[in-house]
N, C-alpha and C positions, 0 to 999 in steps of 0.2 A: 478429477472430481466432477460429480453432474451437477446441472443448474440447480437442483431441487437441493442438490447442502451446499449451495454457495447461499439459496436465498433463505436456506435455516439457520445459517451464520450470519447473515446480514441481518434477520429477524432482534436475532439474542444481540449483536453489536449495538444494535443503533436503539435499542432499549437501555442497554449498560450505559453507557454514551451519556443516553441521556437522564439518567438516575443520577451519574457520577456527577456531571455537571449542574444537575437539581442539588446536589449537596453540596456542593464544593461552590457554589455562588457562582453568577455570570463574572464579578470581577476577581477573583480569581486568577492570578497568573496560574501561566501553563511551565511549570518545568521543563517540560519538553521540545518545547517551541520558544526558544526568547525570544520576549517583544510581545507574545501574546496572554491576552487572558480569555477565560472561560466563553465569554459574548463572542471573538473573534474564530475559534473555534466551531463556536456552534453557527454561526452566520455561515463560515467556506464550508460546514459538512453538510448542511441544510441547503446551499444553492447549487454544490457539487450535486447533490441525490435530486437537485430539481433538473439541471442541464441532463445528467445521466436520463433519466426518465425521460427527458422531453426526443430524445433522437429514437429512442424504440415505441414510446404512443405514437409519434407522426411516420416512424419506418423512416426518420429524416436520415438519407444519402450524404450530406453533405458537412463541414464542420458549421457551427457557429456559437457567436461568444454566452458567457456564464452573463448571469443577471446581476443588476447591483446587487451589492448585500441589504437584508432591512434593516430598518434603524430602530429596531426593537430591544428591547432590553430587558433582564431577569423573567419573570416566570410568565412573561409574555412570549420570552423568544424561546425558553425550551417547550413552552406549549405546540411555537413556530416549526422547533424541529422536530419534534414527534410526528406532527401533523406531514412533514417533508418525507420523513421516514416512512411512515405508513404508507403514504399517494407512491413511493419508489418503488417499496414491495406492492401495491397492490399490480401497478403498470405492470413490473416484470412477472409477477402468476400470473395475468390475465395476459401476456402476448403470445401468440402465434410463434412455435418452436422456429419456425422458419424465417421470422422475418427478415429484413434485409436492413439494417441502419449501416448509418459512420461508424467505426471504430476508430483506436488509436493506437497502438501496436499491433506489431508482425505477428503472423501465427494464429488470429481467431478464428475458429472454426464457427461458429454462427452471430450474430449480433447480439439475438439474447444473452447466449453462454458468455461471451465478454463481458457485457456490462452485469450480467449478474456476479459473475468473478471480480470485476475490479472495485465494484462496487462492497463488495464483501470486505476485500482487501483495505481501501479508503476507508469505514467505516470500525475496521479492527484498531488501523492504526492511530485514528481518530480517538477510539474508544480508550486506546492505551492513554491517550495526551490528559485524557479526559479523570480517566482514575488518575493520574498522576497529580493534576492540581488537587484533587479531593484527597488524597492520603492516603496510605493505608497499601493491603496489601490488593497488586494487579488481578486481574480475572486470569486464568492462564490459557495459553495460546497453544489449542491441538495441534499435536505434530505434523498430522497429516496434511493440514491447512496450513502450516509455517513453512512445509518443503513446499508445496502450491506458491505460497507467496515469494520465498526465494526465488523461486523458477520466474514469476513472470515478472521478478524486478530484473535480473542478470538479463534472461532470455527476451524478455521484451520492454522494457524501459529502456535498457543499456544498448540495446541491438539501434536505436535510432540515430539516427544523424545527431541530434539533438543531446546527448552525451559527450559530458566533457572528462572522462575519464582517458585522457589519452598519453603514450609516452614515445619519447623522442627517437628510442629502438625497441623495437620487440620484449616485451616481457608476458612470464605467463604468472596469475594468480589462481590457485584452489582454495575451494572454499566445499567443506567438509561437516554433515551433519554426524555427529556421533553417535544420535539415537536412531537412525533410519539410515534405509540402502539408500543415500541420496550424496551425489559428487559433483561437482561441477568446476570444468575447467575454463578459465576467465583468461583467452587471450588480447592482448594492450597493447596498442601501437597508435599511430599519429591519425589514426582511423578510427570508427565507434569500435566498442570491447566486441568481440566475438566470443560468444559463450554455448558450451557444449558441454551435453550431462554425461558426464565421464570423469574419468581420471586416467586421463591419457597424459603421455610422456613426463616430463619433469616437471617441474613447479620450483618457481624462487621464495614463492611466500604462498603459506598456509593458513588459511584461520579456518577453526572447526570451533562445535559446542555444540550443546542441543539445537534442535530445530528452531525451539521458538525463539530461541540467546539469538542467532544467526538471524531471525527473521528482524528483531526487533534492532537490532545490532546495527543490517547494513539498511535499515530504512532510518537511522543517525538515532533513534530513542533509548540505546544503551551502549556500553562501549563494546569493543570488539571483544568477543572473549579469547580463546586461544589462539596466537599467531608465533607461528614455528618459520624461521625462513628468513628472508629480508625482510624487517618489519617495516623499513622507509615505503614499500611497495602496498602495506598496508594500510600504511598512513598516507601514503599519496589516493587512494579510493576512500577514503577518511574524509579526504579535504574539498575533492572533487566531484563526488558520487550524487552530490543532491538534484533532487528530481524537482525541478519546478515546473 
């Protein structure tokens, strides 16, 4: 996908986001997140889209930490994240194709194109947390943009050190879009997952569904849908898999 529909998907997200959460009240628990309600939400998705911004306005090279959250509340702090949302997109249309920041997974090809991707990505699955407190039926999740987000959880979340999906011998898991040419083979050892788009050799455990069941699925927002195979192997990236 090119920058230009990651940041026409981040546009529609981070307005949905915050319509849902205009409706559904700051307190509001989140379904999808226990523990939280609609203010906590919107506080990590508003100083997530301010740290993101802050390392491509400055071209900043290097890591550094997220801002406290404000202590703002109801229709003061969805004003806050609209306002956070907007300053993210306007940073990333107005950067320099080339610039050079931090990242944080394996595989980006520019600084902008990442954070305009992961950004898209955080702000979808935000947006899902967000319809969920409010009720009702979800916005739906293009396929094309569900294989994208697949890819750069398996391929680049999973790929870091920092993945605790590990097992004590060799196992391999497939993970299978049923609406799209899209496969991926998830090899598991006492090491981070190695993940490769294909459907090579055999598989002990399968799960497939549509693109967006799989997207929403292994990012823990709904349950696995189809798993053929050893299901323990499924349930072990079930229990392990969370990305903090």
């Amino acid at each position: 996908m090119e920058t230009a529909s990651y940041l026409g998907i981040l546009q529609d997200e981070g307005r949905l986001l915050a319509d849902a959460a205009e409706r559904a009240g700051t307190d509001a628990l989140v379904p999808t997140c226990p523990g939280w309600r609609v203010r906590d939400l919107l506080r990590h998705t508003g100083v997530v889209h301010r740290w993101a911004a802050g390392f491509v306005a400055d071209a900043c090279p290097t890591p550094r930490p997220m801002e406290e959250h404000p202590g703002l509340d109801g229709p003061e702090l969805v004003a806050w994240y609209r306002a956070c949302h907007r300053a993210l997109l306007d940073t990333l249309a107005e950067a320099k194709p080339d610039v050079e920041c931090w990242t944080f997974l394996p595989g980006a090809v520019s600084g902008l194109g990442f954070w305009a991707r992961r950004q898209a990505h955080e702000t979808a699955v935000h947006r899902y947390d967000a319809e969920a407190a409010r009720g009702g039926e979800p916005t739906p999740v293009a396929t094309n943009f569900a294989v994208d987000g697949v890819d750069e959880l398996l391929r680049g979340f999973h790929a870091r050190r920092r993945s605790q999906v590990r097992t004590p011998e060799p196992r391999v898991l497939r993970v299978r879009a049923t609406d799209a040419d899209a496969v991926w083979t998830v090899r598991l050892s006492q090491e981070p997952p190695v993940t490769t788009r294909d459907a090579a050799g055999d598989a002990e455990c399968e799960v497939s569904g549509p693109a967006a069941e799989l997207y929403l699925s292994l990012w823990n927002r709904l349950p696995l849908p189809a798993v053929s195979g050893d299901a323990a192997l499924a349930a072990l990236w079930r229990e392990t898999s969370a990305v903090g």
